[in-house]
N, C-alpha and C positions, 0 to 999 in steps of 0.2 A: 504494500500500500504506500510505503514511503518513497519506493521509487516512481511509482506511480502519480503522487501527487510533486512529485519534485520535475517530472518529464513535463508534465502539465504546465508547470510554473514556466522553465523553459520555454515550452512554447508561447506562451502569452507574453513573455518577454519580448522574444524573437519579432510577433507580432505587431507589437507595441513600436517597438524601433523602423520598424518597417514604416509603419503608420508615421510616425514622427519623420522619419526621411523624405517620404509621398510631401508630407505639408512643408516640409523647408524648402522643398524645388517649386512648390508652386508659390511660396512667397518670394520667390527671384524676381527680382523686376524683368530679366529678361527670359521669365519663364517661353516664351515662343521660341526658344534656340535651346531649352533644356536638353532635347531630345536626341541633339544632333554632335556626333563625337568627334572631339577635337583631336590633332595630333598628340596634344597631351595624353588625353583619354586612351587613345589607340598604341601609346608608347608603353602605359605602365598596365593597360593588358596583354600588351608582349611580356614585358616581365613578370605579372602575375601569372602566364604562362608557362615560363620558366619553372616559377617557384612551384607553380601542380604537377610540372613535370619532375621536380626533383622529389617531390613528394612522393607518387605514385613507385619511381625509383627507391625510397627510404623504407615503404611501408612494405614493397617486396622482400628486399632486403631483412628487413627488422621480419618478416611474416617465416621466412625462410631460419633465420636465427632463432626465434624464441620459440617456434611451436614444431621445428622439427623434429625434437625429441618426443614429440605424439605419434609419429609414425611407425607403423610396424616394420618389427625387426626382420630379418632374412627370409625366405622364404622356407618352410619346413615340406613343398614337395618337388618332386622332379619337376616337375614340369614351370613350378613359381618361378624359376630364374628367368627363362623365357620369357615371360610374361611381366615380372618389373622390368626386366632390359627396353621392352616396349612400350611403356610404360614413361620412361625414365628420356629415354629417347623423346617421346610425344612434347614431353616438358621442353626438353631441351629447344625443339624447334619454336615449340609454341613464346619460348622467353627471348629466343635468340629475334623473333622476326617483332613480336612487340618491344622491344627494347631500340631497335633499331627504326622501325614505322610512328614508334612513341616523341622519338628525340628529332625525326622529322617532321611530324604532323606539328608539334610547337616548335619548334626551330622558322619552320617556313609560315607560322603564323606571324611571328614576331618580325621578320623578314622582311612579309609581302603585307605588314598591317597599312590599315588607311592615311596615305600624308595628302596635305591638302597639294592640288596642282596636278597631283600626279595620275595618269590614268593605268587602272590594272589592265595588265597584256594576258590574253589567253590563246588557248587553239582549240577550235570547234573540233579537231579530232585529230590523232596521233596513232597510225597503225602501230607504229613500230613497237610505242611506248604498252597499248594496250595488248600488247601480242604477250612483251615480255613479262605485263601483271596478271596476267592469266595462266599462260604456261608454265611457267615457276608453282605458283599454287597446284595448280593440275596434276606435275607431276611429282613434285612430295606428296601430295593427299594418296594418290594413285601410289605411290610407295609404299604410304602406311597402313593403308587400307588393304594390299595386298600381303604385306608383313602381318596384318593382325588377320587378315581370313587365313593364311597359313597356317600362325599360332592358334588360332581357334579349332582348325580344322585338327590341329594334333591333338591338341587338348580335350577335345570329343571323340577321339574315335576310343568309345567303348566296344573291346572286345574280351575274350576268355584268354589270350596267352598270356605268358608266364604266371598260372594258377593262380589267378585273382582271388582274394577271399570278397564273397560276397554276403551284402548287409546290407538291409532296409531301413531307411531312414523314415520314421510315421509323426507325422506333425498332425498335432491337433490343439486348439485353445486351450492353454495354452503351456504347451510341456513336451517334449519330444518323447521318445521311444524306438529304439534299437533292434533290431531282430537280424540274431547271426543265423547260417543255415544248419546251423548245426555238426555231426561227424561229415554227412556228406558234400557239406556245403551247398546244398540244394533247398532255395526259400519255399515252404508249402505255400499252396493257395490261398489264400486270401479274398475278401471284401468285408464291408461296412456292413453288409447287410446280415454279416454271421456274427455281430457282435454281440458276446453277451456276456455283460457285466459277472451276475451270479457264479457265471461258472469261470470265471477270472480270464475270460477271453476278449480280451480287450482289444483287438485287432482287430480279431472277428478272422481269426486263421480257420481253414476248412477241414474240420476233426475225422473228415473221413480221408483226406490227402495223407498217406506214408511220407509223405517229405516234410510235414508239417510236423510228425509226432516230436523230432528232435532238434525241432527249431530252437532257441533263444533268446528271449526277451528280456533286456539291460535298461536300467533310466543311466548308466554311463557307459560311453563309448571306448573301447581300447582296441588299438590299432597295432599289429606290429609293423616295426621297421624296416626299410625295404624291402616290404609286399606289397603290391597292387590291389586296391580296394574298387570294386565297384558298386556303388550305391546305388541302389533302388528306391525313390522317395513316393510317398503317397500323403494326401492330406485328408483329411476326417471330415472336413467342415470345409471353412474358405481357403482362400491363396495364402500358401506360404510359402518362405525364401528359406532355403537351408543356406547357411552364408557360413562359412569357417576361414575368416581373415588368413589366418597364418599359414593356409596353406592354398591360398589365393584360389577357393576352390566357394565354388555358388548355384543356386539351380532352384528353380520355383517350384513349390509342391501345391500340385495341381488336384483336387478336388477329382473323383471321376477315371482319372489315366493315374500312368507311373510315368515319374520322369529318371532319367540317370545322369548320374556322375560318375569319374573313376581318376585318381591319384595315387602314386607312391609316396605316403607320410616318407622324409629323409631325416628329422631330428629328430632324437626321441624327447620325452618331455627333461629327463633328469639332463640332458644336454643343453638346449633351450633353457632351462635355466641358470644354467652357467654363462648365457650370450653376455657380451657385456653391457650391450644396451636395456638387454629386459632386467639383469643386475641393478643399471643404474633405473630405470622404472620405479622396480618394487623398491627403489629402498626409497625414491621418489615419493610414493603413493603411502609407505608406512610412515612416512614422517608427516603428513596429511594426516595420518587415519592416528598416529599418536598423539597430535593434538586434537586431535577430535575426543579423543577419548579422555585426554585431562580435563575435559568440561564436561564429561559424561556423555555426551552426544553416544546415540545407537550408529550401528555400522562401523564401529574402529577397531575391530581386530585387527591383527595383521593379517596381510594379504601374500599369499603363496602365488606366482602363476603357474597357468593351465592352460592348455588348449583350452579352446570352443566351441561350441556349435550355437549361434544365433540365429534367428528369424530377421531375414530384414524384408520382411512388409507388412507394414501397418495393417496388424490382424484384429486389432480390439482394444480394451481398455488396458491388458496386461502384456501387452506386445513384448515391453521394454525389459519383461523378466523370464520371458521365451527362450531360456538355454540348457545345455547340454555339456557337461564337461570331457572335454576328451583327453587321452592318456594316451599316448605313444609309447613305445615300452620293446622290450626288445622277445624276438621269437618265443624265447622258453619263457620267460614272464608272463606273457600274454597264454602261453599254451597252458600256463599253471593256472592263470586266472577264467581262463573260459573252461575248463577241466572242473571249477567249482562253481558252475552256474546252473540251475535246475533247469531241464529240458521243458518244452510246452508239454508232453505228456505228463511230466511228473507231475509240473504244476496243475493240469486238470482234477490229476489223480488226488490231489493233496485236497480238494474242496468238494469232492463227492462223498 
């Protein structure tokens, strides 16, 4: 509310000065020439030109400096490297050609501003010029466009070689849920419309499918390290995004159909936490959450990282707490941990 009433105040201010400037230029005796800009005038908005341009230059800079340490650290799959290098690339051009259009566009404002006497020169039309501002654009777009449907085109082709382990990703309002296939890595059948609470079938898997009896169902994800995952997503309700930043890997869950995804996790998590950026993070985020906690405020434990699994599409009122923790973990770890996980048979059997 306080910022609120102080935003307010602000504006009424702004307003007010506004209003008071309106009334001084009409008390000009020579208010009929108010309108009309002088070389004066046209001088020092070349230099307040300047000054927006070294601005917009500073706040890049400064934008680049202080919040880069927000960005996520490496990528933890094969295929993320690819995909920041393109990424990283896109920036580059994108900075290189507004930095250089930026210090033209005010440069030749200040330049070509209005003096009196003087008449501005133009040309109704310039092949040469508009050949070369076209074709240049054309064919970087045409580069990067063709660099990202390549990368894209690897990064989807989901297939079965090198023994993928296969797992269902099931989003519903608002909470995930895992389904490995079991010894034979084969996901049983499924729909929504065999869901039944009572009998702890929350999926709604199909109790007469043999592929189903030794399925798996996790509220946490573990992944081993370099094997190939490919994910099967399904959604309960409305649209949702399976989103897991750190391994630059995403894909909508679609109401209705199954969508897929497939990556090789490359760091395991007790790795990842040694990076030195996500080191300096947490210890970033515990010194936050330590003094939150010396005024007693909730939410100040300390904070461990983890993989993730988020939602990113605005599904509801709890979107924002839409996650899934994941665990990378190496072959026989993970063979020890899904080795202790109750099959869907068992668990039928356990509620009858």
């Amino acid at each position: 509310m306080t910022a609120l009433l102080t935003l307010t105040v602000l504006v009424l201010v702004a307003i007010a000065i506004w209003q008071m400037t309106k009334i001084f230029e009409l008390s000009q005796l020579k208010a009929e020439n108010a309108e009309i800009a002088t070389d004066s005038d046209n001088k020092y908005n070349g230099y307040l030109l300047f000054g927006f341009l070294i601005f917009i230059y500073g706040i890049t800079i400064f934008s680049f400096a202080k919040y880069s340490k927000v960005l996520l650290p490496e990528a933890s799959s094969a295929h993320g490297g690819e995909y920041d290098q393109l990424m990283w690339v896109s920036f580059a051009i994108i900075f290189f050609v507004q930095f250089i259009t930026q210090a033209l566009l005010h440069y030749f404002g200040y330049k070509y501003r209005g003096e009196e006497g003087k008449k501005a020169l133009f040309f109704a039309d310039n092949d040469r010029l508009e050949f070369i501002w076209t074709i240049i654009p054309v064919i970087v777009l045409a580069g990067l466009i063709l660099w990202g449907l390549y990368t894209w085109t690897n990064i989807m082709e989901i297939n079965d070689e090198d023994d993928p382990l296969i797992v269902e990703l099931y989003a519903q309002q608002f909470n995930w849920t895992a389904r490995y296939g079991g010894d034979d890595n084969v996901l049983g059948d499924a729909s929504v419309r065999l869901i039944d609470i009572d009998r702890a079938n929350v999926l709604g898997l199909d109790e007469s499918d043999p592929n189903a009896a030794d399925d798996i169902l996790v509220k946490e994800l573990h992944l081993p390290v370099g094997r190939k995952v490919n994910f099967m997503m399904r959604s309960q309700d409305v649209l949702h995004s399976a989103y897991m930043p750190h391994f630059r890997a995403q894909m909508n869950c679609v109401p209705g159909m199954i969508t897929q995804f497939s990556f090789t996790p490359t760091v395991t998590t007790a790795e990842m936490r040694l990076n030195p950026d996500v080191v300096e993070k947490v210890k970033r985020i515990n010194g936050i959450r330590a003094k939150k906690a010396a005024k007693g405020e909730p939410n100040s434990d300390p904070w461990e990282f983890d993989y993730v699994l988020l939602c990113n599409k605005i599904c509801g009122k709890s979107h924002y707490n839409m996650q899934m923790k994941i665990i990378v973990e190496t072959e026989e770890e993970y063979n020890k941990w899904i080795a202790e996980q109750a099959t869907f048979k068992e668990t039928i059997a356990s509620v009858e």
